[in-house]
N, C-alpha and C positions, 0 to 999 in steps of 0.2 A: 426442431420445429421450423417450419416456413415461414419465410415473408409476408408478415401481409401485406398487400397493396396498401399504400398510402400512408401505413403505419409503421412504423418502426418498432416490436417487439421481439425481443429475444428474452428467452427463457434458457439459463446453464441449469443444466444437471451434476452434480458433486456427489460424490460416491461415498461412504465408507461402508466397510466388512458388508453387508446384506441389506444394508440401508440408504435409499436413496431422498435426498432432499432437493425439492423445486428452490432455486434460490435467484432474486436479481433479474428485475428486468430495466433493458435498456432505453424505455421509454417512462420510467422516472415514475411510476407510478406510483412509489413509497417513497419518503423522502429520501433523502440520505442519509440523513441521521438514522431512519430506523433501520436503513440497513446496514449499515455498521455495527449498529445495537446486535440484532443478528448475527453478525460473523462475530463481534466480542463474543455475546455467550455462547456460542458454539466450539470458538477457541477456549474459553472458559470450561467449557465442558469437555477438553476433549479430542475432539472432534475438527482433526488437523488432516487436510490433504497433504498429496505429493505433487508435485510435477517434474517437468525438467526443467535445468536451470535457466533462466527467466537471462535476458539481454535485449533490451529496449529502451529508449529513451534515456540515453546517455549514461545505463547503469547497466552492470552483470555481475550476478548472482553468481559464486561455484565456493566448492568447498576444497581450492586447493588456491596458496599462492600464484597470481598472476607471473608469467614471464617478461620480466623490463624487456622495454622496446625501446629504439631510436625515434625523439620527438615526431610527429609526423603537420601535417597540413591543420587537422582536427583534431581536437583538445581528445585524452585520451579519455575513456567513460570512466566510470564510477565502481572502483570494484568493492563487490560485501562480499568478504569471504566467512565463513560459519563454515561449519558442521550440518547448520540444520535448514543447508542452501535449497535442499527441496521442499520444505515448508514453506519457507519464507517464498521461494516463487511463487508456490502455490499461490499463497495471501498476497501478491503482485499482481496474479491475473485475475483474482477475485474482483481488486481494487479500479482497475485495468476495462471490470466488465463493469466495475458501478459508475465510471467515469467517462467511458467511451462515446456516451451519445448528451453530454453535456458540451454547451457552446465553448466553442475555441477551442475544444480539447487539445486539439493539432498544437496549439502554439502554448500551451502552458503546462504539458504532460512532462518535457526533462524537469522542469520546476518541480512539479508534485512528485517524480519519480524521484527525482535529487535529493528532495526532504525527504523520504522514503527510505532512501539506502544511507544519509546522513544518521537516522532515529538509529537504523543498524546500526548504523558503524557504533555506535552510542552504545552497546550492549556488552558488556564484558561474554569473550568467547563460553564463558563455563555456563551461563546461564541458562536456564531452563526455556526450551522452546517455545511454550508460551507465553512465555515475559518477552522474547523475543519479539514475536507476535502482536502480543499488544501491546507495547512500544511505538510500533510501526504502525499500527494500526489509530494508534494515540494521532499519532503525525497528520493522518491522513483525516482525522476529525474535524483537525484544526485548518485544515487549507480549505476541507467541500465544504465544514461550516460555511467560509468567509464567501465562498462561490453560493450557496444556497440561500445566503441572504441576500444576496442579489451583488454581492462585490466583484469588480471585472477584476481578473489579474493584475493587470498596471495597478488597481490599488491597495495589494496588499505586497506586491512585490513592483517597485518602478521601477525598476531595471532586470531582468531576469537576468540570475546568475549563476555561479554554481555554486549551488550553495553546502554541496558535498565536499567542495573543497575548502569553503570559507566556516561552514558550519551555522550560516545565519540563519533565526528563527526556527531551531532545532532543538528542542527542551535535551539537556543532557540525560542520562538514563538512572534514573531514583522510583528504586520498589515500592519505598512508603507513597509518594506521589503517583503512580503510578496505579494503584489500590485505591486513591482516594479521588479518582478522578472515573474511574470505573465505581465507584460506589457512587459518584455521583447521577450515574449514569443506569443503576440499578444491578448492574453486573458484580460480585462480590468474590474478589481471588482468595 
C-alpha cells in the first residue's frame, strides 16, 4: 500500500495457509491495547507466523548458541536463543510495526526490545510456542500501556539500561499468571 501524502498509513499483510489478514496500522488508529488484544487471540488461536531471525535494537533472535567473541567498543546484544526463534521474530516485527510511528521510538526501542528478549530469556526452552509468545507479548502490554497513557520513557525507566542483562521490570515466566492476566484481558489459554 502507498503513501499517502501527509499521512502516515501503513497497512502489513500476515499470511497463514490460504488466509490472509489486514492487520496494524501505523498511524494509531486502534489503540494499543487493542492491538495487542488482536495478536493475543490469534496467537491464542493458532495462528503463529515465521520470519527470519529478527537482530535489531540491541537484541538477536536464532535458534543456535551464539559464538564468544573478544569484548569489543559496544556492549554485545542480547541473544534469545529458542527453538521457536522464527516465531518469536515474527511476534518482534509484529511489535516493531505497532510501535514504529509512536514518539521517541528511536530512543526507547533497545528498552522495549530488551524487555522483550529478557520476558524470553524467562521461558524455560521446552515450552510451548505459544506461552512463549504471550510471555512476550505480556512484556510488551506493560511498557505501550505505560506510553499510551501518555508516560514519557524517562518515567518509567530513568536511566535506560539493559535490562536484558540486569532483568529489571521483567515479570519472571509463571503459567498460572500468565492465564490470569490474559483472562483478564478476555483471551482464555
Amino acid at each position: 500500500m502507498a503513501e499517502t501524502p501527509g499521512c502516515r498509513r501503513l497497512l502489513f499483510m500476515i499470511h497463514r495457509s490460504d488466509v490472509t489478514v489486514a492487520k496494524y496500522n501505523g498511524d494509531m488508529k486502534n489503540p494499543i491495547a487493542k492491538q495487542l488484544d488482536d495478536i493475543a487471540s490469534k496467537i491464542n488461536e493458532g495462528w503463529l507466523g515465521e520470519e527470519d531471525f529478527w537482530g535489531g535494537a540491541g537484541v538477536v533472535i536464532t535458534n543456535v548458541d551464539p559464538t564468544p567473541q573478544e569484548p569489543g567498543f559496544y556492549p554485545d546484544p542480547s541473544f534469545v536463543v529458542t527453538p521457536h526463534a522464527r516465531q518469536l521474530s515474527w511476534l518482534f516485527i509484529l511489535l516493531r510495526d505497532v510501535t514504529f510511528g509512536l514518539d521517541e521510538y528511536g530512543i526507547w526501542k533497545e528498552e522495549f526490545f530488551g524487555r522483550l528478549a529478557a520476558a524470553a530469556q524467562s521461558v524455560p526452552v521446552e515450552t510451548d510456542v505459544k506461552l512463549l509468545l504471550l510471555q512476550v507479548l505480556r512484556q510488551a502490554y506493560e511498557i505501550l500501556g505505560m506510553i499510551e497513557i501518555g508516560m514519557e520513557p524517562a518515567e518509567f525507566s530513568t536511566v535506560i539500561v539493559h535490562p536484558r542483562v540486569l532483568g529489571r521490570g521483567v515479570d519472571s515466566f509463571d503459567v498460572d499468571g500468565l492465564k490470569a492476566f490474559y483472562a483478564s484481558r478476555g483471551v482464555v489459554l
